[in-house]
N, C-alpha and C positions, 0 to 999 in steps of 0.2 A: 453526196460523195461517191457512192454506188455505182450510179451512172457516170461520172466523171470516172472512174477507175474500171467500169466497162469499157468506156469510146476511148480510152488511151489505149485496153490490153487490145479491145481486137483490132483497131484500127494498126496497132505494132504487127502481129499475127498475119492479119487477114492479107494485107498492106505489106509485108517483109522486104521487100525489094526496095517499096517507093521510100519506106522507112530508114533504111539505111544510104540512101543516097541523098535525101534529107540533112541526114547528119554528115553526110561528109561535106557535102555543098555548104553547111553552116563553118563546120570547122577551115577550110578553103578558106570561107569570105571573111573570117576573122582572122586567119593567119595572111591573109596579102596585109594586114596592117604593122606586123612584126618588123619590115624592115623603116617603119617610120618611128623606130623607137628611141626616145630621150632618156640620157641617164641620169640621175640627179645621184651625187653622192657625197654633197654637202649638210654634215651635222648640222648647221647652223638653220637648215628645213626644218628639223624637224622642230621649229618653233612658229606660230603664224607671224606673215610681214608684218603682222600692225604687234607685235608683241612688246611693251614696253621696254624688256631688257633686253632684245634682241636692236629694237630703234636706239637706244642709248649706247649698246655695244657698238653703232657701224658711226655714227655721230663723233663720239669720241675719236674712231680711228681718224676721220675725216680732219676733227681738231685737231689732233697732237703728230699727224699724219704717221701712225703707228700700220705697222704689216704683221702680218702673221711669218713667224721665223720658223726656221727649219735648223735645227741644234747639228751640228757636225765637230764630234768628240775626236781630238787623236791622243791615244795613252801608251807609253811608253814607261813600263815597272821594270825593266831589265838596263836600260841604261843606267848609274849612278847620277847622272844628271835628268836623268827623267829624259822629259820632251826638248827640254831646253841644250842639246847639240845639236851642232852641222845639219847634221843628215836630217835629221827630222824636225828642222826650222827650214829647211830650203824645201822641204817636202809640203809642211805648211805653207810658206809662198807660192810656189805652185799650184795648190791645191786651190787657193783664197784666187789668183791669178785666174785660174780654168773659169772658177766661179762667176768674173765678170763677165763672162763671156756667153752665159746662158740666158740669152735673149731670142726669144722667138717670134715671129710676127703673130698679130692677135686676128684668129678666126672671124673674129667678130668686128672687126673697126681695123679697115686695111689702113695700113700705113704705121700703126700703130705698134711697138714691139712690149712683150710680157715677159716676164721672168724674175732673177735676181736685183734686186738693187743695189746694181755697186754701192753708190754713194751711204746708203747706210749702213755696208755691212763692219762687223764690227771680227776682224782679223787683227794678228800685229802688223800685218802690212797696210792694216787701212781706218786704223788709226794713231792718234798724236799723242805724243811725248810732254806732259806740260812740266815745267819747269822755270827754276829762276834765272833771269838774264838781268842779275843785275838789281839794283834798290827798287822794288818798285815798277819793275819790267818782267815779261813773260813771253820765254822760248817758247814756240808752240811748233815741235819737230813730230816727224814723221816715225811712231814706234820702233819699226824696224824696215828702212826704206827699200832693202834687199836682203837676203839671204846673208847669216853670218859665215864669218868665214873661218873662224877658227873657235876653241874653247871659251876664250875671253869673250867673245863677240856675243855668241851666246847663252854667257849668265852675266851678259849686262842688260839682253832682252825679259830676263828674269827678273833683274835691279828693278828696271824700271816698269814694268809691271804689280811690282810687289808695292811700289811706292805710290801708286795709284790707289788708294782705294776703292775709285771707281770698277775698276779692272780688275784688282786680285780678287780671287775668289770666283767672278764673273771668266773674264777672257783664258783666266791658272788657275789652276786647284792649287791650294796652299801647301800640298805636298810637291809640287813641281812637276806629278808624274801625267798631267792631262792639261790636255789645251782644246779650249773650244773655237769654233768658228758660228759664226750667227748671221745664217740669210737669209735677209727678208724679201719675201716676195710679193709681188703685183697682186696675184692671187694666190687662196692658200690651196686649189683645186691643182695649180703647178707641182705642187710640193712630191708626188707620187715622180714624175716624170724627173724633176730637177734632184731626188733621191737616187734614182735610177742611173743619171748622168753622174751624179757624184761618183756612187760608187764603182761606176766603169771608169772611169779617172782614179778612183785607189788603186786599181788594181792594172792598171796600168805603170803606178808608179812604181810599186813594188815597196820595199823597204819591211822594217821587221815591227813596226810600229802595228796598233791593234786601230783600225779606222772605225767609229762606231758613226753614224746616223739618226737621230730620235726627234722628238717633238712630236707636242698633239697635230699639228697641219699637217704633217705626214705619216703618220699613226693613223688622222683619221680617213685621207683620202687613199689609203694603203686600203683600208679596212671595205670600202666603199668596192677600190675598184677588186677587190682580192675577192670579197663576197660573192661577188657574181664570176668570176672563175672558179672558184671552191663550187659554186651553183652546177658550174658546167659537168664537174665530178660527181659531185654529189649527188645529184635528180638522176643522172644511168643507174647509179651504184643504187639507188635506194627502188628504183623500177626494175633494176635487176633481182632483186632479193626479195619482192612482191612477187615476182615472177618466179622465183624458184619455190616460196610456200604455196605459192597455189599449184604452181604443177605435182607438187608434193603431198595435196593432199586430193587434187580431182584427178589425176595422169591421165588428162586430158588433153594435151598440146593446144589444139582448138578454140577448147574453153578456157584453158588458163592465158590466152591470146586476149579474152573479152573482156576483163575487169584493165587489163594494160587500154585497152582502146578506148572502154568509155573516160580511164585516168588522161589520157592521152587526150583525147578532146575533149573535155571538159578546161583542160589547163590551156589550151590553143583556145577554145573559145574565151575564157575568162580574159586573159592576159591582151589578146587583140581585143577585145572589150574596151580594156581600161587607154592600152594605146592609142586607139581609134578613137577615143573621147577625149586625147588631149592630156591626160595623164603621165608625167613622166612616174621611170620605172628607180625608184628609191632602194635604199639599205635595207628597208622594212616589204617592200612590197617585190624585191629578188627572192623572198623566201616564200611567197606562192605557190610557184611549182610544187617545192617540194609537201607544203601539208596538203593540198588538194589533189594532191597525186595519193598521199597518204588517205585522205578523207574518200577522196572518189570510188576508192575500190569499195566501202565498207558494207553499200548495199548488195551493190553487185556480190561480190559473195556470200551474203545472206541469200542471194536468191541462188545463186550455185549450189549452197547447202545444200538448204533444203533442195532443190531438182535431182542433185546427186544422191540423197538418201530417199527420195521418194520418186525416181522413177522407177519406172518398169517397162518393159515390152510390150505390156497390153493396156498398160494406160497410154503409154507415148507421147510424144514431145509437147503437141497442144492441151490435152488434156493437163498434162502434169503442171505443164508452165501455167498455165490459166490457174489451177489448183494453188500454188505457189502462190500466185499473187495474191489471190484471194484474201491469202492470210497474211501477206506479207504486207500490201499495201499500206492498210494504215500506219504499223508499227513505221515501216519507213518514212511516211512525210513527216509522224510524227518527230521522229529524231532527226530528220533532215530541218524541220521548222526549228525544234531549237535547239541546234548546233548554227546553225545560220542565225539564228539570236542572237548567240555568246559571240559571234565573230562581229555580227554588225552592230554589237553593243558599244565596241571598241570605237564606234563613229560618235561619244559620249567624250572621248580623252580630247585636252586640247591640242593634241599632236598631229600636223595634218598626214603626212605621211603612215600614220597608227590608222588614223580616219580612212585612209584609199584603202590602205592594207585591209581592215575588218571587214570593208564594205564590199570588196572584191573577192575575200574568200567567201563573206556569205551569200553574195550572190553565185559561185563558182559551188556550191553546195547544193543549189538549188537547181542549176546546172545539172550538175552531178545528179539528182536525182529523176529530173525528168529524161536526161539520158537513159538513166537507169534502167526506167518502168517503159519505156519504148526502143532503145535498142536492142538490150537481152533478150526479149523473146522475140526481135526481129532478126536477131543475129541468129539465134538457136534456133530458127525455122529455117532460114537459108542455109544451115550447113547439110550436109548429104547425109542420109538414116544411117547409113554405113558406122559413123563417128561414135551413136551410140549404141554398137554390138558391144555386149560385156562390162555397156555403163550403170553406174548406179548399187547402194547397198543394197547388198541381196536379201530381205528379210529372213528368208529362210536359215541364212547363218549369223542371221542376231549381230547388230555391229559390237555387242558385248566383249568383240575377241579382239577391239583393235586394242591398245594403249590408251589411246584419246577415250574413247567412252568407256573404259575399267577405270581408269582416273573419275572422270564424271561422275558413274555410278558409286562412286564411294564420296565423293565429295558432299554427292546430294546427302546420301547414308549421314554421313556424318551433320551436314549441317541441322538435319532434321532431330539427329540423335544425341546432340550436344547444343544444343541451341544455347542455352543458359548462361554456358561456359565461354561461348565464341562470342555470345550480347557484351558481357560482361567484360571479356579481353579487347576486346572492341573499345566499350570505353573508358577502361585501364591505357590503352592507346590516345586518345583523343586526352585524355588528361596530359600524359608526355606531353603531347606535343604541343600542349595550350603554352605548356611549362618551355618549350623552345622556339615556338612562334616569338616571347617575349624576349626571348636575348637575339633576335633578330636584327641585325647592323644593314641600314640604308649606307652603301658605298659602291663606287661605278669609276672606271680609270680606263677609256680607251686604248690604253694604251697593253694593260693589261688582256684586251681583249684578244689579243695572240697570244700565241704556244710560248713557255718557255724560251723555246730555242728557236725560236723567230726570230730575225736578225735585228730588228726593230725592237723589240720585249730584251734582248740581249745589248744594245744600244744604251736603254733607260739601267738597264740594272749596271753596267760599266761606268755611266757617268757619272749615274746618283752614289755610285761608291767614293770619287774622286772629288765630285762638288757638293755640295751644301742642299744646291736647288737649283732647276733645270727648267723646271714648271711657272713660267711668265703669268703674272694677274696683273692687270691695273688698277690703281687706288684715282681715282679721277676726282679731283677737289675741285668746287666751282663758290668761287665768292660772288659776294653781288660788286655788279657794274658800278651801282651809283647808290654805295652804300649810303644809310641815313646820316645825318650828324646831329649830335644830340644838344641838348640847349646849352650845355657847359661847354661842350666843343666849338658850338658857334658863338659864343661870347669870347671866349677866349682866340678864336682866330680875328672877330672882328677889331677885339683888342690891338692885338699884333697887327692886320690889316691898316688901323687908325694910326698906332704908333709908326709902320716903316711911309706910311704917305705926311707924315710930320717929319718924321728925318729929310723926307726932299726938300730941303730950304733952299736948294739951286732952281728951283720950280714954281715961284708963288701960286700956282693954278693947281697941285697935286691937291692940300687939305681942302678945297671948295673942290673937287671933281669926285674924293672920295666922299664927300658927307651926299653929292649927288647919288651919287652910284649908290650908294646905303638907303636911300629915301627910296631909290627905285628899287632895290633889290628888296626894299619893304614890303611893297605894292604887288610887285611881282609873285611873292610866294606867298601873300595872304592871297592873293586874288585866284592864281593858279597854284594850290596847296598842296598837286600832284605833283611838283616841277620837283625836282632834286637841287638843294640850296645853292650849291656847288656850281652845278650844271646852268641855272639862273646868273649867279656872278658874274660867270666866263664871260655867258652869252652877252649880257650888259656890258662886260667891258670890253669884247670883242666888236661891236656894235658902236662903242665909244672910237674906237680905231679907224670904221670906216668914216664917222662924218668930223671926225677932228677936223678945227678951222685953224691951228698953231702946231708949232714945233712943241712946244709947252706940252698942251695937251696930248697931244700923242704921243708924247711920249710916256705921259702919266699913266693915260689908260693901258700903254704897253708894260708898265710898272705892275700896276691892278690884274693884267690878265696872267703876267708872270707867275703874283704872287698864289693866287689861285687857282691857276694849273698845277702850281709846286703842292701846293694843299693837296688839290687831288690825288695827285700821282703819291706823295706821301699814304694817301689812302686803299691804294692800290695794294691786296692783299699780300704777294708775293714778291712786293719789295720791301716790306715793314721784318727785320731781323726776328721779331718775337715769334710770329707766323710760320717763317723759315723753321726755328728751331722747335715749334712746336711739333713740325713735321719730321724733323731728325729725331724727336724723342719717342714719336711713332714706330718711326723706323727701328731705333733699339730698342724695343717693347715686345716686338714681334721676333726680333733677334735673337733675343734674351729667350724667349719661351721656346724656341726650335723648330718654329714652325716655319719657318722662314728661312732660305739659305743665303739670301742676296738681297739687297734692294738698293738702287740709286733715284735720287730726287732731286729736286733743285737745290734743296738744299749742299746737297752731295757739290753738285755744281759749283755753289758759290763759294764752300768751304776747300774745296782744290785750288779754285782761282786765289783764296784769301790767304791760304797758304804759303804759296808759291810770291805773293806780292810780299809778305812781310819775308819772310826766311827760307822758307822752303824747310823747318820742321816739322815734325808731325803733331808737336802741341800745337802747332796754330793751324789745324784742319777743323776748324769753326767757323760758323757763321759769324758774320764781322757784327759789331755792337750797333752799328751807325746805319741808317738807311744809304746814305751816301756811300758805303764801303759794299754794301750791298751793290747797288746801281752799279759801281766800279769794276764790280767781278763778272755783269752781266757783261758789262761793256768789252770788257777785256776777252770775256770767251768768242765775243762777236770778231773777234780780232786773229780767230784760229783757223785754221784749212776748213775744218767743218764747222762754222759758223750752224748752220741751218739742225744741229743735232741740240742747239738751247730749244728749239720748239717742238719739239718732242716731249718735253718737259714743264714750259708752260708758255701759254699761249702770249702773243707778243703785247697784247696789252697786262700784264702780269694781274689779271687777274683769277685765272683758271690753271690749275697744275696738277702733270699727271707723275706718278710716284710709281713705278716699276718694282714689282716685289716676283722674287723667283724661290715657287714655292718648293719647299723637301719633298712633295709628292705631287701626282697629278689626280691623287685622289678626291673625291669630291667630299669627303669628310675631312679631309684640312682646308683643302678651299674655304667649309662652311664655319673651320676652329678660326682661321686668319680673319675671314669678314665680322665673327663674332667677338673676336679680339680687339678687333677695329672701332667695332661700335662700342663697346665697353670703357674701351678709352676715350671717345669724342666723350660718352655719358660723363664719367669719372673727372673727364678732367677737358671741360669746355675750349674750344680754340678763343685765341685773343679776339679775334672776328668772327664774322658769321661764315661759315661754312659748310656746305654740302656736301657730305660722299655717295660716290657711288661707286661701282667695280663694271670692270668690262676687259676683253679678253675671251680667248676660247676657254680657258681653264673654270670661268667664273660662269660660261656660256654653258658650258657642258653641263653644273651644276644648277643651271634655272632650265634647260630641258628635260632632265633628269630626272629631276625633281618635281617636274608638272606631269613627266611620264608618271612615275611610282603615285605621285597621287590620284591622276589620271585612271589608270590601272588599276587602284583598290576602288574610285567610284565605278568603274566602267565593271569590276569585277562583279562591286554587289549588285549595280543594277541590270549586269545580265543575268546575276542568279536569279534576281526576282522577278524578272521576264521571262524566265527556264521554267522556273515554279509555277509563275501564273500559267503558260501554255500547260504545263503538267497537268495542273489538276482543272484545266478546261479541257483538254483532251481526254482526260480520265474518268470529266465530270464527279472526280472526288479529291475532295484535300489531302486526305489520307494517303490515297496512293501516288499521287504531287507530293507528298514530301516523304514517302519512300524509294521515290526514285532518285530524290537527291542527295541519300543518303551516302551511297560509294562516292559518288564525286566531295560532298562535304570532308568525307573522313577521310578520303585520298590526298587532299587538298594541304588539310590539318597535319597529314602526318610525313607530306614530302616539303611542305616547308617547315614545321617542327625539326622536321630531321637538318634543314638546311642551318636553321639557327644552331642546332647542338653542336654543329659539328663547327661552326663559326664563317661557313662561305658569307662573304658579302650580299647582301639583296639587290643588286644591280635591273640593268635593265632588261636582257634576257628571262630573267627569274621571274621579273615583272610583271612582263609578258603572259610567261606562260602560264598562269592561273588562269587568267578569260580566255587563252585559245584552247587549253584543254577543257575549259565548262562545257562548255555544246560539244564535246568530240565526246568526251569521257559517261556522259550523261546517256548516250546513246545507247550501252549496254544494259541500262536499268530501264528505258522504259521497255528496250525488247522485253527482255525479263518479265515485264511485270504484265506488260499485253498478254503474251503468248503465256502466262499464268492461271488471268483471267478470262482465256480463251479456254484452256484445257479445262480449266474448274468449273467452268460451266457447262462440261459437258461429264465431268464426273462425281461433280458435287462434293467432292471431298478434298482436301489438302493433303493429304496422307497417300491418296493415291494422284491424284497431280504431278508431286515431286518426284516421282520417278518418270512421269514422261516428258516432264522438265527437262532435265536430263538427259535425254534422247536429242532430239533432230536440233530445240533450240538451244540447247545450251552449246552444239556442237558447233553452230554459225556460231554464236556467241565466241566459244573458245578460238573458233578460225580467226575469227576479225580483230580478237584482242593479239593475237602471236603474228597478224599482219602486219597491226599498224603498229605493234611493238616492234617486231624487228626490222617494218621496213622505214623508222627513223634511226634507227640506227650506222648507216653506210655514212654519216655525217658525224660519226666520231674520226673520219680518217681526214678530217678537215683541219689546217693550223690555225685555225679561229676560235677561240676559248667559245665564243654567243651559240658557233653550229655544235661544237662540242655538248655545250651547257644543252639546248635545246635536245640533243640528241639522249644523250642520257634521264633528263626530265622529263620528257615527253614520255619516252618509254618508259621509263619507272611508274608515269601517272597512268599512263595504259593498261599497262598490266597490273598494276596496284590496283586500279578504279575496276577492271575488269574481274581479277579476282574478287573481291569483294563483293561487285554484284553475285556473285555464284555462289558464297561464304555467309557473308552478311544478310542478302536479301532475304535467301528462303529462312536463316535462320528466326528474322525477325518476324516474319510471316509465320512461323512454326507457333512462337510464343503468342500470338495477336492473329491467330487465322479464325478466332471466330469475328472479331473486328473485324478485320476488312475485306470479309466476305461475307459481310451482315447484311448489306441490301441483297448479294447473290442467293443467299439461303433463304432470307423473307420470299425473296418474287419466287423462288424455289416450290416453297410453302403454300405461298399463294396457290399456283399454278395447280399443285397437287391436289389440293383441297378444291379448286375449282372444278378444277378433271374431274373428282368424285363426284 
């Protein structure tokens, strides 16, 4: 390693010139790849293509031919009539009207246009009025075919709203003072853009109504494309404020130019890296820049430090840098090796976007370091001798008079002089925070991922005060195709089979064609025992049809296939009334407990249709008793302007149906109350037939990403600690000081999420996160520490006098780099993204938490245990002496 850390210094040194043109020629050839950059900033990434509930979620959509909508709220609290006058029902047509109209050709498949789906969206202009026309007949009009025109006109748009079940609650809030619109679109990647158009169409229309806009499709591609604008702020602001503590503490201009360039290339190289290999640039991997901007500088001012307190005039710039590295070398790959650990540990979550992201900062750290150890002192040999007249702490006036080092020198004072007291409060802490780690809540709502007063965040908070639920899941039931029939079922159909081919007495050929068909259908299912009983009859008597030699016969076997298609189709799960209403009892189950604000089904469906056929009361909004009353109401819906909105619901052979529930929040902890409610009830209380559930939707989606993330993230976390650990004490060649050094990051750890449970934040995905990306940042203060400990103490053999030169030159890079890379995450609290927010204040709390502590905690523990883990140092000490003699 000697030699590898010689042919790098001098070859930077000797080399200055060819060295720095090296590096820009690299940074060059990676930034020509910048403009071939893909943006991906589709949530539904960050799960892998083969992901099972990712394949079930796009499957389903394809079935039930479901889109992802885009919620468009108008609320009106100042009218007496609420939403429902003139002005602001003609403002809704309009608004619903602009709507069809957002179609745009698709980038990708000319000829092809994307956007809005008129035909499903669900406005009062666009959709039907069902009611009765009569005994046994159905009006199927147009909600509200235009704009009303006076008072009556619209609170008769209210009437019939209200009288819908389907609709109230869903299309009105039961208070009258909010009305929604529901666009579904092509894509939900549209939703940012057809957001954007809406609301320049509000505001064009004027009026005094309050227009709100929500949903997760636009919440989440809001978030995607806003993150990397917020990016474009936030990476100046945050390299601006790098750049004012370092000129603040080397006033330098020059040098404080240097740690900006290697951050600078380091993050050009890294990011054309990943683009040039085909990599799109995701929600997880826009935030790059900003920690390897952060990470980048951390050596480079270590070696600034130290140069700046230990030059001199007469040792000069090669001598001193050489000197610097000397010492510095190891401790940096060291913390460079496992800080790039803890990032490419993240290549362990099943998240592939978490995967690029880990794998790119750790590479982008290593980067950063070999930039480091060859451009700084090729930098600081190309500038003119001139830069350093006046530079550097002058020993002779003791840096003991700055601020920075009177703090230090009493902190050391103290840790040494209280050791006891600070072990002890130490893990008086670590108890807390065990005690608030455990009321820790796993919850996550992208929607919530913006500010307050985000128009979007203020959208959800408007609506969800007027409706119930806003928050769309899918309940997806899947019966079987060709359910079994059991031996009491097939006796008794072949009963009734035997008996209506006895009734044909206008036939003599029926009773000898059915006792045939029975001998075959015998044969048939002993022999092929796979076949479906059912599925074998048909076919036999379908196959009777083709070679009939009489009018007789064929028509008997067209008797026989009748009666056994009707069987089947009778079998057919979502024509059978029991089925139906087992699903409607689902439905108010979940109703009843509040977790749910909305939900329409098929059954919904037929009990409207069943309605309206007998009376048009509201006692007879039930499912009909009769399978045939059932069939009647599909048939009858098929008879409506939107015919094509039954398959939505269930699929036209009625054996598959999807159940639309709109949840009270978009939180992922009702999401997971609703699915466990669900299963509670299939257990508790069996359907009449065999069925399947499952869920799909973005709301259900969010929650199986989420959820692989957090688990994801606590394996990825321990197994980077235990990859930190192990390089630790193989770089230290001791256990002891391996798991001294992971001391501040463990208790740092403990005591910023302690602190998150006490205080009741949700554990989201940000929070998630940032436990593995701060392991390897945070971890970096304690092994400087404990090198440059065990550097000093072996040249003064004592711990007592150690701790004071501790204190001096390292702890001062120490102190620089932890007030760097605290304050320069900080310029990302001015971001309306709650994730850059969250990141911005945790990051820095763990920084400077982890960083104190190394300065607090370390030497104190060392104070108490300094003949321990300086026992091999003192033995070879001994040795040496004794041999010397």
């Amino acid at each position: 390693m000697k030699i590898i850390r010689q042919g790098m210094v001098n070859f930077a040194i000797q080399h200055f010139e060819t060295t720095i043109v090296l590096a820009l020629l690299l940074t060059a050839l990676a930034g020509a790849f910048f403009p071939y950059v893909k943006i991906d900033t589709d949530p539904e990434h960050m799960l892998p293509a083969d992901e099972p509930t990712r394949l079930f979620h796009n499957q389903a959509k394809k079935t039930f031919d479901l889109s992802e909508i885009l919620v468009m709220g108008i609320v009106n609290e100042q009218d007496p009539d609420g939403v429902f006058n003139p002005q602001t029902l003609s403002r809704v047509y309009q608004l619903a009207e602009y709507a069809k109209t957002l179609r745009w050709e698709d980038e990708n498949n000319p000829g092809k246009t994307v956007g809005v789906i008129s035909v499903d969206m669900i406005a009062p202009s666009e959709v039907e009025h069902i009611s009765q026309d009569g005994p046994g007949r159905i009006s199927f009009d147009w909600l509200m075919s235009s704009p009303p025109a006076d008072r009556a006109q619209a609170l008769e748009v209210r009437q019939r709203i209200t009288s819908n079940p389907m609709l109230a609650g869903r299309l009105a809030s039961e208070d009258g003072q909010a009305l929604c619109l529901y666009l579904p679109l092509t894509d939900k990647l549209l939703s940012y853009r057809v957001y954007k158009a809406m609301t320049a169409k509000m505001e064009e229309l004027g009026g005094n109504d309050e227009i709100h806009i929500t949903g997760l499709p636009v919440a989440q591609d809001a978030i995607g494309i806003e993150m990397f604008s917020e990016m474009m702020i936030s990476s100046p602001l945050a390299m601006g404020t790098i750049f004012l503590l370092l000129f603040f503490f080397f006033r330098k201009l020059s040098l404080t130019i240097l740690p900006m360039l290697i951050a600078t290339f380091t993050v050009i190289i890294t990011m054309g890296a990943m683009i040039g290999l085909d990599f799109e640039v995701h929600i997880m991997s826009s935030m790059i820049p900003v920690f390897l901007m952060s990470i980048a500088v951390v050596d480079s001012i270590h070696i600034l430090s130290e140069f700046f307190d230990r030059y001199s005039a007469e040792k000069g710039r090669d001598k001193t840098i050489r000197e610097v590295l000397d010492t510095l070398f190891m401790p940096m790959l060291y913390t460079s090796l496992t800080s790039a650990a803890g990032f490419l540990s993240l290549a362990l979550t099943p998240i592939p976007p978490v995967q690029i992201f880990g794998v790119f900062v750790g590479a982008g750290i290593m980067v950063a370091w070999v930039m480091t150890i060859m451009f700084v002192p090729a930098f600081i040999m190309a500038l003119p001798k001139r830069i350093f007249d006046n530079f550097g702490l002058s020993r002779k006036q003791q840096s003991a008079r700055t601020p920075m080092t009177s703090i230090l020198a009493a902190t050391g004072s103290a840790s040494f002089r209280y050791a006891r007291p600070i072990v002890a409060g130490l893990l008086l802490l670590v108890a807390v925070s065990a005690w608030g780690i455990s009321k820790i809540q796993i919850n996550d709502n992208p929607v919530k991922w913006f500010a307050e007063d985000h128009p979007i965040r203020k959208a959800d908070t408007a609506l969800n005060k007027h409706f119930k639920g806003t928050y769309p899941a899918y309940l997806i039931l899947e019966g079987d195709t060709d359910p079994a029939v059991s031996d009491a079922e097939k006796n008794d159909m072949l009963t009734r089979f035997k008996d209506m081919a006895g009734d044909m007495r206008d036939n003599p050929q029926a009773r000898p064609l059915a006792e045939k068909l029975l001998r075959t259908l015998l044969v048939e299912t002993t022999v092929h025992q796979e076949e479906p009983f059912l599925n074998a009859a048909i076919a036999i008597a379908e196959q009777g049809l083709k070679t009939a030699e009489s009018d007789n016969e064929y028509f008997a076997y067209e008797e026989f296939s009748h009666f056994f298609n009707l069987e089947k189709e009778k079998r057919k799960p979502f024509k059978q009334p029991q089925v139906l209403e087992y699903v409607a009892g689902l439905q108010d189950r979940l109703l009843g407990l509040g977790l749910v604000g909305k939900s329409v089904s098929p059954a919904d469906v037929v009990s409207k249709l069943n309605q309206e056929l007998i009376d048009g009361r509201e006692s007879n909004y039930r499912v009909p008793e009769k399978m045939q009353g059932v069939s009647e109401c599909y048939m009858q819906f098929q008879q409506s302007h939107r015919p094509h909105d039954l398959w939505h619901f269930v699929t036209p052979d009625y054996v598959n149906a999807c159940t639309m529930f709109q949840l009270s929040s978009g939180d992922n902890k009702v999401m997971e109350a609703v699915k466990e409610s669900v299963d509670e009830y299939f257990a508790a209380t069996p359907p009449p037939v065999d069925i399947k559930h499952s869920w799909a939707g973005l709301t259900y989606i969010n929650v199986a990403w989420q959820s692989q993330m957090v688990q994801g993230m606590l394996r990825s976390f321990l197994g980077s600690f235990a990859i930190v650990l192990v390089m630790a004490v193989f770089l230290f060649r001791s256990v002891r000081w391996g798991l001294l050094c992971m001391v501040p990051l463990t208790v740092t750890i403990a005591l910023i999420y302690g602190f998150i449970g006490l205080i009741g934040k949700d554990y989201d995905m940000p929070v998630a996160v940032l436990g593995v990306l701060t392991l390897g940042m945070s971890v970096d203060f304690a092994i400087h520490f404990v090198e440059r400990s065990r550097s000093i103490h072996a040249r003064t053999g004592s711990w007592k006098e150690t701790l004071p030169l501790m204190f001096r030159e390292p702890a001062r890079a120490i102190s620089r780099n932890v007030l760097v890379i605290s304050i320069g995450f900080l310029p990302l609290l001015v971001s309306s993204l709650v994730p850059y927010k969250t990141t911005s204040l945790l990051l820095s709390s763990i920084m400077l938490l982890s960083g104190a502590l190394t300065l607090v905690a370390l030497p104190a523990i060392i104070t108490m245990a300094s003949g321990w883990f300086f026992a091999r140092e003192t033995a070879h000490a001994t040795a040496t002496i004794e041999q010397h003699d």
